[in-house]
CHARMM-style PDB file with segment names, atoms N, HN, CA, C and O in Angstrom:
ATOM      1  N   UNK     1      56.020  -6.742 -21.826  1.00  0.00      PROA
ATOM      2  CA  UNK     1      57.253  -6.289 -21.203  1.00  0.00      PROA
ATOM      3  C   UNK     1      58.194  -5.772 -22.286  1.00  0.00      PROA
ATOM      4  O   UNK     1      58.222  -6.383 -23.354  1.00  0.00      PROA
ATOM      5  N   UNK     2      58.918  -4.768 -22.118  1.00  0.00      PROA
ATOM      6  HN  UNK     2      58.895  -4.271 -21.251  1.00  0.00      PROA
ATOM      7  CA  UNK     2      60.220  -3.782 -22.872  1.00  0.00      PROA
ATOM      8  C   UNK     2      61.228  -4.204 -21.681  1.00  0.00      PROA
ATOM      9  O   UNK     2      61.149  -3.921 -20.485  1.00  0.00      PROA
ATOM     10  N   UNK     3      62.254  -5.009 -22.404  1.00  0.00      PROA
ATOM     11  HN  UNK     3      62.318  -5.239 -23.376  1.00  0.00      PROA
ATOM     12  CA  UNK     3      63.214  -4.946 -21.670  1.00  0.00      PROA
ATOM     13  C   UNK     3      62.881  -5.454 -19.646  1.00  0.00      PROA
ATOM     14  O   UNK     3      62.739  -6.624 -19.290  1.00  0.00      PROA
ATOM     15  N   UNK     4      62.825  -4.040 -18.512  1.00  0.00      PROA
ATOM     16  HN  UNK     4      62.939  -3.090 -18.800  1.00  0.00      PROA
ATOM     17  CA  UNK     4      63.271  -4.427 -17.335  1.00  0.00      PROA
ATOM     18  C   UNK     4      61.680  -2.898 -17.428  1.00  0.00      PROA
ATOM     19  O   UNK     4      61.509  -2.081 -16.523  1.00  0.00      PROA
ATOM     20  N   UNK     5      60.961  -2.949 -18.512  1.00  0.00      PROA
ATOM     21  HN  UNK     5      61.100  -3.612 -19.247  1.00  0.00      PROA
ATOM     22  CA  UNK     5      59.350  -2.052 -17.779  1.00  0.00      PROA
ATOM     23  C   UNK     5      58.483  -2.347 -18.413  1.00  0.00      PROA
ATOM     24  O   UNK     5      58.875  -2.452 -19.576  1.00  0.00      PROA
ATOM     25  N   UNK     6      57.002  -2.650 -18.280  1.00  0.00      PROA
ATOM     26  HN  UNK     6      56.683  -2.565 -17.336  1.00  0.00      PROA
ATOM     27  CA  UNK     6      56.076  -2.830 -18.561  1.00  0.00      PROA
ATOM     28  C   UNK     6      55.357  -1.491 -19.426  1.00  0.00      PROA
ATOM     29  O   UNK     6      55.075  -0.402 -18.927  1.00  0.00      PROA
ATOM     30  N   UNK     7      55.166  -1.875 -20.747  1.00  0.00      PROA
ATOM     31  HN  UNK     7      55.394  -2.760 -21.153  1.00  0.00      PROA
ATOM     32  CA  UNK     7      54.488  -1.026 -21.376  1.00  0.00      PROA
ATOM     33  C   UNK     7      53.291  -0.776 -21.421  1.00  0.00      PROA
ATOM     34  O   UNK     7      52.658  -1.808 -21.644  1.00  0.00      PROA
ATOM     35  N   UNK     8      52.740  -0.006 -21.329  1.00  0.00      PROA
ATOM     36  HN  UNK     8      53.254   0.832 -21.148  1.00  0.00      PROA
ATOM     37  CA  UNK     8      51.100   0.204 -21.238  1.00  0.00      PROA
ATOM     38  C   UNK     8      50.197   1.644 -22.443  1.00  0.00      PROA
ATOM     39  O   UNK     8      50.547   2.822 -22.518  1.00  0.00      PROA
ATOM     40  N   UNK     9      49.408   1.186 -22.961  1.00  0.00      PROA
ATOM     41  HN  UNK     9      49.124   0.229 -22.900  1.00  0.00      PROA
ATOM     42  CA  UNK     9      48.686   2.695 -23.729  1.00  0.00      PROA
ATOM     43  C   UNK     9      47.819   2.326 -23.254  1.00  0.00      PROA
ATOM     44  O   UNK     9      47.222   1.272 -23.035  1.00  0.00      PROA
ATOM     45  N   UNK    10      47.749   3.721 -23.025  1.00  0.00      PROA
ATOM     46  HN  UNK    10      48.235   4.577 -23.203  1.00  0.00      PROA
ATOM     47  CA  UNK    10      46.193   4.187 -22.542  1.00  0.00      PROA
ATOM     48  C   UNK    10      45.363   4.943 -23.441  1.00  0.00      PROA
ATOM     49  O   UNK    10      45.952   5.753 -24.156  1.00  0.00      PROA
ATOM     50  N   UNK    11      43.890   4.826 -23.570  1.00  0.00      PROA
ATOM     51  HN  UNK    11      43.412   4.168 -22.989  1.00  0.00      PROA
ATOM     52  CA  UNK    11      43.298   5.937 -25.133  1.00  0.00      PROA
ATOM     53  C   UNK    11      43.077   7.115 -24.140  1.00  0.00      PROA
ATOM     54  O   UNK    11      42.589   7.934 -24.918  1.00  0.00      PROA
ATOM     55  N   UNK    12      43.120   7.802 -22.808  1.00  0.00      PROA
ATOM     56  HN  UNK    12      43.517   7.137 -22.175  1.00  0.00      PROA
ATOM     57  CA  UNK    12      43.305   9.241 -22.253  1.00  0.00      PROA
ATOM     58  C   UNK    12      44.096   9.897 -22.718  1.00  0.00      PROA
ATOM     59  O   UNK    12      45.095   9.318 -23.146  1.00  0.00      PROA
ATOM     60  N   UNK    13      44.030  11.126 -22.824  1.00  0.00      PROA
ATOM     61  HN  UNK    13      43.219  11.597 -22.477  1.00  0.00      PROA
ATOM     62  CA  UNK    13      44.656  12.287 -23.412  1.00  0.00      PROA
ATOM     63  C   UNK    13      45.344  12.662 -22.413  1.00  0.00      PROA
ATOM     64  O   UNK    13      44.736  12.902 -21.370  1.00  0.00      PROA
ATOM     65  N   UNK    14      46.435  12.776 -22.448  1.00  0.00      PROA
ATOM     66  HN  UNK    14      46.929  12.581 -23.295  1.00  0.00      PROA
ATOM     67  CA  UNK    14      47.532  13.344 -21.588  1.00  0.00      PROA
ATOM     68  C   UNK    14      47.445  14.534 -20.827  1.00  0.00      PROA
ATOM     69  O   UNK    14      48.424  15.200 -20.489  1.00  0.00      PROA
ATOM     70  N   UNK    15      46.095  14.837 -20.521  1.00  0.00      PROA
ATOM     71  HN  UNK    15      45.299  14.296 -20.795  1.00  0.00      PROA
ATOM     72  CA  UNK    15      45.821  16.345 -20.235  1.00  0.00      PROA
ATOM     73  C   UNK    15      45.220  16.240 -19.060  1.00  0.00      PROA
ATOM     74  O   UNK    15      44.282  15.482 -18.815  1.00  0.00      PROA
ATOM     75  N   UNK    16      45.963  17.311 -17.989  1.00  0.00      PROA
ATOM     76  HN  UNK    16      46.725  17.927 -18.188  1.00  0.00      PROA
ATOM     77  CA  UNK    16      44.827  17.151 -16.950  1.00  0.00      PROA
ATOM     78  C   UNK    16      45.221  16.032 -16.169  1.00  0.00      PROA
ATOM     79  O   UNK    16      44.327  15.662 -15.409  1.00  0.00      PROA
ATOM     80  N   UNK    17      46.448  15.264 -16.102  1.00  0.00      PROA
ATOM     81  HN  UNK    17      47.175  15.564 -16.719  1.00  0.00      PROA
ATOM     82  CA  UNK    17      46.615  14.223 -15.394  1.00  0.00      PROA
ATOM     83  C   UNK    17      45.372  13.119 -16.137  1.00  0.00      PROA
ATOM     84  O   UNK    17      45.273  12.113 -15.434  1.00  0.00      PROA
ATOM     85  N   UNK    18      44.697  13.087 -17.013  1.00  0.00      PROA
ATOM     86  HN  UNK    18      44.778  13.904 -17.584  1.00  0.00      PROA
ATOM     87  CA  UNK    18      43.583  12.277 -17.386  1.00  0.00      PROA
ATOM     88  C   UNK    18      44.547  10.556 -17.851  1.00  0.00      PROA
ATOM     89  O   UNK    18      43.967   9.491 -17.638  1.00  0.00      PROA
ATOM     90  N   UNK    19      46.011  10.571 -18.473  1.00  0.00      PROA
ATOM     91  HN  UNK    19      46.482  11.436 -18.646  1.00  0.00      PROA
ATOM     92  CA  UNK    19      46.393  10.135 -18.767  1.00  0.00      PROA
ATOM     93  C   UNK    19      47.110   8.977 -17.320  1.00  0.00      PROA
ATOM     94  O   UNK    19      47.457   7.806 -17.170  1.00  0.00      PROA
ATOM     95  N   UNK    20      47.048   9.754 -16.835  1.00  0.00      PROA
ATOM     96  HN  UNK    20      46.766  10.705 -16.957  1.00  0.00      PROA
ATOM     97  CA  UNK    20      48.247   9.168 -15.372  1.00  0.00      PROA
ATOM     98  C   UNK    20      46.363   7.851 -14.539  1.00  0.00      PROA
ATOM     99  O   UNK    20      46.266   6.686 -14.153  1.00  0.00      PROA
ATOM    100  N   UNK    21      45.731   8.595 -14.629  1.00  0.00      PROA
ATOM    101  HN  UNK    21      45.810   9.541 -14.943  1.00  0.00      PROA
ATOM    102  CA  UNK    21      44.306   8.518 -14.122  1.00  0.00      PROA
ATOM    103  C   UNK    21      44.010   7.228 -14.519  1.00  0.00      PROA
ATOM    104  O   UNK    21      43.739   6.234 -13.844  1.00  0.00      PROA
ATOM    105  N   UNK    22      44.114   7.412 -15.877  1.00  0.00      PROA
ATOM    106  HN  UNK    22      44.334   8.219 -16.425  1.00  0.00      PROA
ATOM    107  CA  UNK    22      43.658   5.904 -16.771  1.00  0.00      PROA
ATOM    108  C   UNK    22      44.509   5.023 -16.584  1.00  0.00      PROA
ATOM    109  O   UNK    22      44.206   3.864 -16.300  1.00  0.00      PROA
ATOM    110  N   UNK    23      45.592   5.407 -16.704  1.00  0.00      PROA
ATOM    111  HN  UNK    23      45.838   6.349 -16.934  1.00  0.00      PROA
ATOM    112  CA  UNK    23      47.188   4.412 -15.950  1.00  0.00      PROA
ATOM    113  C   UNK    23      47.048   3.746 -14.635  1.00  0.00      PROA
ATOM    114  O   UNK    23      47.244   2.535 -14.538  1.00  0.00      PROA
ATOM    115  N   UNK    24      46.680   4.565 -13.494  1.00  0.00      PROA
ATOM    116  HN  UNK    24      46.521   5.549 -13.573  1.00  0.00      PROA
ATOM    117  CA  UNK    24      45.800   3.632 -12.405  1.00  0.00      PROA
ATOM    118  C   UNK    24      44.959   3.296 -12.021  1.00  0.00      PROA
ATOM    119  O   UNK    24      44.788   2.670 -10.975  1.00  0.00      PROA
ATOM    120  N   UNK    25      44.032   3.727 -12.990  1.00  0.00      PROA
ATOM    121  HN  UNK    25      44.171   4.235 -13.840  1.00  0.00      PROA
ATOM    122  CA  UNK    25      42.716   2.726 -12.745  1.00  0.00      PROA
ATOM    123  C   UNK    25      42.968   1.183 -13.149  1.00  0.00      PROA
ATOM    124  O   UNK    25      42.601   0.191 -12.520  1.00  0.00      PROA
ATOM    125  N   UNK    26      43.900   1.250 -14.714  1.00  0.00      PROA
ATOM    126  HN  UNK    26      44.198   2.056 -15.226  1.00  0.00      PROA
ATOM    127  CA  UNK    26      43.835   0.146 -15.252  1.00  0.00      PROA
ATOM    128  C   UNK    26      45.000  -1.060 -14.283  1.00  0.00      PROA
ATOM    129  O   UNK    26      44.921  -2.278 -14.122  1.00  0.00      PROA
ATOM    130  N   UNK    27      46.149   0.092 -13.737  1.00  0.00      PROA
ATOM    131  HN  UNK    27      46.213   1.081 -13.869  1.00  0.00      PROA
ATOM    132  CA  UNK    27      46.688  -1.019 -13.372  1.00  0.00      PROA
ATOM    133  C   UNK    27      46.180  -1.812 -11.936  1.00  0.00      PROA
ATOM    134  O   UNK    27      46.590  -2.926 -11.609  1.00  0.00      PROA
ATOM    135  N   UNK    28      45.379  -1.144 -11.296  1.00  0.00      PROA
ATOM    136  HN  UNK    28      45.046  -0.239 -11.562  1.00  0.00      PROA
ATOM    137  CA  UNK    28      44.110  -1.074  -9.880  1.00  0.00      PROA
ATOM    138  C   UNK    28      43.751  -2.592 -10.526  1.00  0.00      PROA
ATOM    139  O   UNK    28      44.381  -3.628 -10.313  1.00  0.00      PROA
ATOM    140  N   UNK    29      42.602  -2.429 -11.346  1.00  0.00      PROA
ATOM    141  HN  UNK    29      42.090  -1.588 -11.519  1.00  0.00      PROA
ATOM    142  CA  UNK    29      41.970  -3.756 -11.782  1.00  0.00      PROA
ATOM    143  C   UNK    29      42.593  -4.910 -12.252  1.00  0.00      PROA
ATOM    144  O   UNK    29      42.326  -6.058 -11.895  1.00  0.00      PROA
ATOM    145  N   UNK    30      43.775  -4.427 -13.400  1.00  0.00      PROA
ATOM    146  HN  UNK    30      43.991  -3.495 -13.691  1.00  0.00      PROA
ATOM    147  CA  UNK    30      44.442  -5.749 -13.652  1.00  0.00      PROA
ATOM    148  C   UNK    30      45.304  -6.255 -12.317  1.00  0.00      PROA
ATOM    149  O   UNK    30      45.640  -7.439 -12.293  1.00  0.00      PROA
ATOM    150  N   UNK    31      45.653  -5.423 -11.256  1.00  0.00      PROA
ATOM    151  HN  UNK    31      45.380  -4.461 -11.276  1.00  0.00      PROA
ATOM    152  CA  UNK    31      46.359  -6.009 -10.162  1.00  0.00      PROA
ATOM    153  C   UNK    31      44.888  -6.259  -9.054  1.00  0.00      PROA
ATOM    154  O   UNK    31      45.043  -6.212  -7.834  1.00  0.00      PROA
ATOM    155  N   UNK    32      43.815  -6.462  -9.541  1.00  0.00      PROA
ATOM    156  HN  UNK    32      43.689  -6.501 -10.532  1.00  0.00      PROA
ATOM    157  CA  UNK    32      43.209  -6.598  -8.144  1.00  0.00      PROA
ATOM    158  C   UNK    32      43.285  -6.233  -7.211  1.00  0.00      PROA
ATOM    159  O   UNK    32      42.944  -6.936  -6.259  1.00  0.00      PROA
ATOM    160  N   UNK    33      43.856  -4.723  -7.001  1.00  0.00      PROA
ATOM    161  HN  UNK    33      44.133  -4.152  -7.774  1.00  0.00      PROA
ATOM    162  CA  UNK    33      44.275  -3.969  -5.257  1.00  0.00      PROA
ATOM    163  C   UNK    33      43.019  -2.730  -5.991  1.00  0.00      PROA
ATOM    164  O   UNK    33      42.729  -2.394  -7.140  1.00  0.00      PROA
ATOM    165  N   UNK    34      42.532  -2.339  -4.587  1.00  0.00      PROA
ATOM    166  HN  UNK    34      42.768  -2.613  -3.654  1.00  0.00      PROA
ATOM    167  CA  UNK    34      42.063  -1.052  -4.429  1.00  0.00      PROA
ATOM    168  C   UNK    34      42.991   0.496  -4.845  1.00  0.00      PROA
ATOM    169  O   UNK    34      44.062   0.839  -4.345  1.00  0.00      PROA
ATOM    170  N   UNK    35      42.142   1.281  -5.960  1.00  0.00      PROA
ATOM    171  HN  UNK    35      41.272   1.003  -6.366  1.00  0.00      PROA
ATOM    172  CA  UNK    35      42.928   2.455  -6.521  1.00  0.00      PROA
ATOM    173  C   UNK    35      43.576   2.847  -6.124  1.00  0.00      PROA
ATOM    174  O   UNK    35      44.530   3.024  -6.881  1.00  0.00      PROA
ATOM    175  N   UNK    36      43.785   3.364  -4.680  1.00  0.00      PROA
ATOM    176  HN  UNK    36      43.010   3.220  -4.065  1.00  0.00      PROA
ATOM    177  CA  UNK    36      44.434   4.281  -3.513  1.00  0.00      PROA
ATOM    178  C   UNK    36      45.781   3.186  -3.725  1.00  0.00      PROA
ATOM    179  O   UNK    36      46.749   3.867  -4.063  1.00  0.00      PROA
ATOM    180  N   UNK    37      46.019   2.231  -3.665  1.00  0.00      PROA
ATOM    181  HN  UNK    37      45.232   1.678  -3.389  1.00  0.00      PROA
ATOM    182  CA  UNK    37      47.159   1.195  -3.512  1.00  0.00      PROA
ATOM    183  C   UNK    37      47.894   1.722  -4.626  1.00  0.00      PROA
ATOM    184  O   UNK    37      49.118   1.678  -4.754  1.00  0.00      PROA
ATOM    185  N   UNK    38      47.140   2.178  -5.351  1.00  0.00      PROA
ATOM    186  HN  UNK    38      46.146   2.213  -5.248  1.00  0.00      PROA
ATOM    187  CA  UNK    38      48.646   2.529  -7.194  1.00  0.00      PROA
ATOM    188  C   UNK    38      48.818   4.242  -7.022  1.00  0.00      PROA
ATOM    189  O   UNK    38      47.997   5.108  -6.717  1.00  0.00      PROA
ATOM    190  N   UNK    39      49.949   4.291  -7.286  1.00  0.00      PROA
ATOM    191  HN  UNK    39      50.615   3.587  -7.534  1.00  0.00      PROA
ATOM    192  CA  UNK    39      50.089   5.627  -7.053  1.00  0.00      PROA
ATOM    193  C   UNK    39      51.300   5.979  -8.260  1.00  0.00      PROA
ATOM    194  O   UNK    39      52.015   4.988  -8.410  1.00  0.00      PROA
ATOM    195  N   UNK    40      51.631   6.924  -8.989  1.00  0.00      PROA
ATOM    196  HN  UNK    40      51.050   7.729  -8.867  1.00  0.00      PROA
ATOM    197  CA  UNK    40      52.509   7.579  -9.605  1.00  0.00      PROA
ATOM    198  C   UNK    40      53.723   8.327  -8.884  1.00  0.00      PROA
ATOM    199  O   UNK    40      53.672   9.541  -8.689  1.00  0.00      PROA
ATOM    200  N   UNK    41      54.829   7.542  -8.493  1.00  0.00      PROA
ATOM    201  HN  UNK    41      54.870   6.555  -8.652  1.00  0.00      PROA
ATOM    202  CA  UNK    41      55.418   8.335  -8.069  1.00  0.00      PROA
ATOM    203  C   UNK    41      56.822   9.034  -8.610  1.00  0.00      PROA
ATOM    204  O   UNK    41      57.679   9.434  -7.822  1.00  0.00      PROA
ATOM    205  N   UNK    42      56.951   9.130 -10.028  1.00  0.00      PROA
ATOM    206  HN  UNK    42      56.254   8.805 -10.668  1.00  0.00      PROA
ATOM    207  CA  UNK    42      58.088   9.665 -10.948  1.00  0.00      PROA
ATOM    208  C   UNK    42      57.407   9.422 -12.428  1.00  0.00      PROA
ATOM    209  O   UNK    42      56.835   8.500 -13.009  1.00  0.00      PROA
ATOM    210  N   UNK    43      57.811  10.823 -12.712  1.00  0.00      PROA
ATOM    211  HN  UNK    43      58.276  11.572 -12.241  1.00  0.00      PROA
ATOM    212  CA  UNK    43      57.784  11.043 -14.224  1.00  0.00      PROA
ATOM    213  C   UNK    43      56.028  11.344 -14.565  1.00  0.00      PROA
ATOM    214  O   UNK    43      55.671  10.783 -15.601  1.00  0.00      PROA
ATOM    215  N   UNK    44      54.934  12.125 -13.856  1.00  0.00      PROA
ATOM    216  HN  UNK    44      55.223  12.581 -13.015  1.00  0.00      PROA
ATOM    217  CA  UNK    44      53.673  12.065 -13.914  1.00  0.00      PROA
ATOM    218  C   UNK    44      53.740  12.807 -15.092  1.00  0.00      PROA
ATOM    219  O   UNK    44      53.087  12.240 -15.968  1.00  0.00      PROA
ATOM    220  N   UNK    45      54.408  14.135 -15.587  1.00  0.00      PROA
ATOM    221  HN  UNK    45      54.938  14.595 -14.875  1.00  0.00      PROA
ATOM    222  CA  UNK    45      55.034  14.237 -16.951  1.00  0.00      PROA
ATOM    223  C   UNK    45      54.998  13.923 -17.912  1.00  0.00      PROA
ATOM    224  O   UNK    45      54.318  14.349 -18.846  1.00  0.00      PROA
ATOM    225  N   UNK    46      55.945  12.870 -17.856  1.00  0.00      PROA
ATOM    226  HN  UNK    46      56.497  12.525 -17.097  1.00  0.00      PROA
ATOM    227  CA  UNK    46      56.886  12.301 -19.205  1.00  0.00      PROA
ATOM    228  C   UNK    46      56.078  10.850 -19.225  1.00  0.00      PROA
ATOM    229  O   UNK    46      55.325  10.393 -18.365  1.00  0.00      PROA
ATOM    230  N   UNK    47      56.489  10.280 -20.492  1.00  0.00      PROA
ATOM    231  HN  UNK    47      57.101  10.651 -21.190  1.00  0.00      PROA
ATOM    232  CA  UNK    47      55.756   8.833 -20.936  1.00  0.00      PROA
ATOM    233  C   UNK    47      56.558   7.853 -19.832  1.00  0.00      PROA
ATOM    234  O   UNK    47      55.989   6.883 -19.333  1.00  0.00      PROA
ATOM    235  N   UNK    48      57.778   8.172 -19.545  1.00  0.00      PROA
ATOM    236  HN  UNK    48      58.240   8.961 -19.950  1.00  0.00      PROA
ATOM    237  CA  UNK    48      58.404   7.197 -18.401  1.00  0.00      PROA
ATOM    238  C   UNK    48      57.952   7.062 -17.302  1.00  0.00      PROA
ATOM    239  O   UNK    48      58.562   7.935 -16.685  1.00  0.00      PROA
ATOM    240  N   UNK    49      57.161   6.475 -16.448  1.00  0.00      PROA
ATOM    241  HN  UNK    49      56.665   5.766 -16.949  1.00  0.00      PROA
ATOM    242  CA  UNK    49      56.709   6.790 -15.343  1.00  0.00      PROA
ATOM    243  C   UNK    49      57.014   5.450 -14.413  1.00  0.00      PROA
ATOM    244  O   UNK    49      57.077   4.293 -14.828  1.00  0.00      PROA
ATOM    245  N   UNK    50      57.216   5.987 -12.802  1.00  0.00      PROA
ATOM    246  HN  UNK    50      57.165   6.927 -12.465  1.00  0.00      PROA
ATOM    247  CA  UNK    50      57.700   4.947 -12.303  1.00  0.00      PROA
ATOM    248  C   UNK    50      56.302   4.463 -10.720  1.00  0.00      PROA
ATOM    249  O   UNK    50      55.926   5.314  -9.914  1.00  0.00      PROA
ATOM    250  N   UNK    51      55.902   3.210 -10.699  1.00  0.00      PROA
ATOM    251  HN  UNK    51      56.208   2.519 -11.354  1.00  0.00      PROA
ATOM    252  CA  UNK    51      54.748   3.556  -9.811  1.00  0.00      PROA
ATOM    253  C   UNK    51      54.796   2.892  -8.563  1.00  0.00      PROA
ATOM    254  O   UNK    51      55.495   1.902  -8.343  1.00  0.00      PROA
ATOM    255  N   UNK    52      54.335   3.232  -8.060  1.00  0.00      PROA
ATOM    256  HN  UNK    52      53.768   4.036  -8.239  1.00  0.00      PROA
ATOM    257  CA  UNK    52      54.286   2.427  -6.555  1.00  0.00      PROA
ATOM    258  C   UNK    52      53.210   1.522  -6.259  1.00  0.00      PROA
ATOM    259  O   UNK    52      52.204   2.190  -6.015  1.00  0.00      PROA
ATOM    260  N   UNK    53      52.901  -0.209  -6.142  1.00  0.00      PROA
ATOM    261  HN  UNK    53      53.718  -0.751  -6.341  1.00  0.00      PROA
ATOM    262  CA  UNK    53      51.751  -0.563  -5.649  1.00  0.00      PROA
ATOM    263  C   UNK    53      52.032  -0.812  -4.167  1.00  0.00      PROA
ATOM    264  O   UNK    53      52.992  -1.343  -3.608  1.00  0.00      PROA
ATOM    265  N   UNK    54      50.878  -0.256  -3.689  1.00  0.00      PROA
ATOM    266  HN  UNK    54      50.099   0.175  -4.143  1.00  0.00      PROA
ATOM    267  CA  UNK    54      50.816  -1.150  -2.408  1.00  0.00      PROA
ATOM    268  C   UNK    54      50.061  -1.800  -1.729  1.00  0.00      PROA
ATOM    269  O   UNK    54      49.139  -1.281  -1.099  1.00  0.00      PROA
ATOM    270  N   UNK    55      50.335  -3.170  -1.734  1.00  0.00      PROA
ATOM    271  HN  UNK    55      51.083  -3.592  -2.246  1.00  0.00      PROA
ATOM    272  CA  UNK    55      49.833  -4.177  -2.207  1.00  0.00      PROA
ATOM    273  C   UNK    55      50.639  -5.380  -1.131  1.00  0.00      PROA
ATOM    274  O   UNK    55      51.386  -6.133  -1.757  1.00  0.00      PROA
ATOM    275  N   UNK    56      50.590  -5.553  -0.097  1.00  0.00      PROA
ATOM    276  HN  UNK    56      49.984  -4.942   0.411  1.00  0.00      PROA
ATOM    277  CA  UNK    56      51.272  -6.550   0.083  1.00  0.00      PROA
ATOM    278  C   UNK    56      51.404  -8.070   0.038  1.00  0.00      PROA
ATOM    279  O   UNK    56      52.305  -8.907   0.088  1.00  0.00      PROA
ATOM    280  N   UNK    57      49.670  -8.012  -0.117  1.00  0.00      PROA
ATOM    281  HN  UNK    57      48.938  -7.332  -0.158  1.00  0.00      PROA
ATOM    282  CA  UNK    57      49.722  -9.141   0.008  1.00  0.00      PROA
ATOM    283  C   UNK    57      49.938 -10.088  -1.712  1.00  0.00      PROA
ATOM    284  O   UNK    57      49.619 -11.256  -1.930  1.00  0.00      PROA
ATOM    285  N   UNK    58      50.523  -9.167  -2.622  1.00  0.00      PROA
ATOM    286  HN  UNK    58      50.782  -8.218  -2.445  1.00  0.00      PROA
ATOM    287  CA  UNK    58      50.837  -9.345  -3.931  1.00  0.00      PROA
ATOM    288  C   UNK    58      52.178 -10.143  -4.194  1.00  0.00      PROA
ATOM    289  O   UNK    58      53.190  -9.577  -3.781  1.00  0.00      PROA
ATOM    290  N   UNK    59      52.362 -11.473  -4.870  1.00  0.00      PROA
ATOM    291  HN  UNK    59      51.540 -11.933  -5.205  1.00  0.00      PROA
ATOM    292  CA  UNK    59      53.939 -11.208  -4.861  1.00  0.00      PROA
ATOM    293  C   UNK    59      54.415 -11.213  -6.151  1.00  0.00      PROA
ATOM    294  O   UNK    59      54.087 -11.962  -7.071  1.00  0.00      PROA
ATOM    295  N   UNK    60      55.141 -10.401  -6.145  1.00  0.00      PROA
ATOM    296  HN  UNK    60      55.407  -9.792  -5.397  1.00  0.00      PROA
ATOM    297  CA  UNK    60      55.936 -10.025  -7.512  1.00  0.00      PROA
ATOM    298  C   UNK    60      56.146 -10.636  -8.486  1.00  0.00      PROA
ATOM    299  O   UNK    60      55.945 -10.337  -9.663  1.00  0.00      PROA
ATOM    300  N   UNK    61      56.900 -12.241  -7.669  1.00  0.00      PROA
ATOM    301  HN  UNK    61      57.063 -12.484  -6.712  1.00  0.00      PROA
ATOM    302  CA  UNK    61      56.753 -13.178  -9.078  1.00  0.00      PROA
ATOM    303  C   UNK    61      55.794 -13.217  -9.925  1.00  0.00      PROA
ATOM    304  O   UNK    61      56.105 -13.069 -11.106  1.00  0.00      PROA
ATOM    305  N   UNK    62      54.609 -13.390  -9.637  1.00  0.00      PROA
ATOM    306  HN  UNK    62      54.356 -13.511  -8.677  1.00  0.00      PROA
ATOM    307  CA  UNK    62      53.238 -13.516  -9.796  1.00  0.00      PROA
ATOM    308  C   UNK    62      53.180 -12.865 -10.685  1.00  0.00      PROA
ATOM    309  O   UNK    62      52.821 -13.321 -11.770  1.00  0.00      PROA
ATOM    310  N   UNK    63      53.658 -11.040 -10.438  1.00  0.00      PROA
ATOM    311  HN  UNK    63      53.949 -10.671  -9.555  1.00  0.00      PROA
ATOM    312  CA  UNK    63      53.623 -10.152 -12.082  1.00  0.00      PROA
ATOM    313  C   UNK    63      54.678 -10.382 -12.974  1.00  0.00      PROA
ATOM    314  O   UNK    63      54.717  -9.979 -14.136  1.00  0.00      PROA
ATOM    315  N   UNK    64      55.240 -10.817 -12.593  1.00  0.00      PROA
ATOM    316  HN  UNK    64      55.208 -11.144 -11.648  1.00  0.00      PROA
ATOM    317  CA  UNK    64      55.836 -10.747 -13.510  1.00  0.00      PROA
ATOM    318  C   UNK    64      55.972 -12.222 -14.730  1.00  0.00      PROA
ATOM    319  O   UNK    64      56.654 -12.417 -15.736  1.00  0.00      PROA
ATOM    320  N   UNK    65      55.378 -12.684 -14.300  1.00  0.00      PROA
ATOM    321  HN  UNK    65      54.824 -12.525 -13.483  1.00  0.00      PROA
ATOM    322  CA  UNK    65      54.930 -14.329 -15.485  1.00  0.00      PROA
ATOM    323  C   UNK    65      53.535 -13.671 -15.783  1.00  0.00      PROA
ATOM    324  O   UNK    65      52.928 -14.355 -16.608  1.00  0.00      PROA
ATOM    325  N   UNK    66      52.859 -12.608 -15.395  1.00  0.00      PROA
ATOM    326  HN  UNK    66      53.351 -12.053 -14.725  1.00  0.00      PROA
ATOM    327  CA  UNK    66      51.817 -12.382 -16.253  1.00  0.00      PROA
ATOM    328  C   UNK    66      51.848 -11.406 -17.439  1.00  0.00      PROA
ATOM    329  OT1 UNK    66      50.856 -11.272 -18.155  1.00  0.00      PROA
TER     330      UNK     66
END
């Protein structure tokens, strides 16, 4: 954790969306939801990116002590 966002590198090359790609696959598996559930929805761009899981039956606390 940085502050109030979760930092993440990925070794994909920023090209091609390849970078955003590797970003939800990885966060898919470490959250245990199916791919379609993570989605990019700000900044697919820029290194800031903001994402959407959906996931309900997830609860937040949960990520956030991990």
């Amino acid at each position: 954790m940085r502050g109030d966002a979760l930092k993440v590198r990925v070794a994909a090359p920023p090209v091609e969306g390849r970078a955003n790609e590797a970003l939800v696959d990885f966060l898919a598996d470490a959250l245990d939801v199916p791919r379609q559930c993570v989605s990019v929805v700000k900044g697919a761009t820029g290194r800031r990116k903001t994402l959407l899981v959906a996931a309900p039956h997830l609860d937040p606390e949960v990520l956030l002590r991990s």
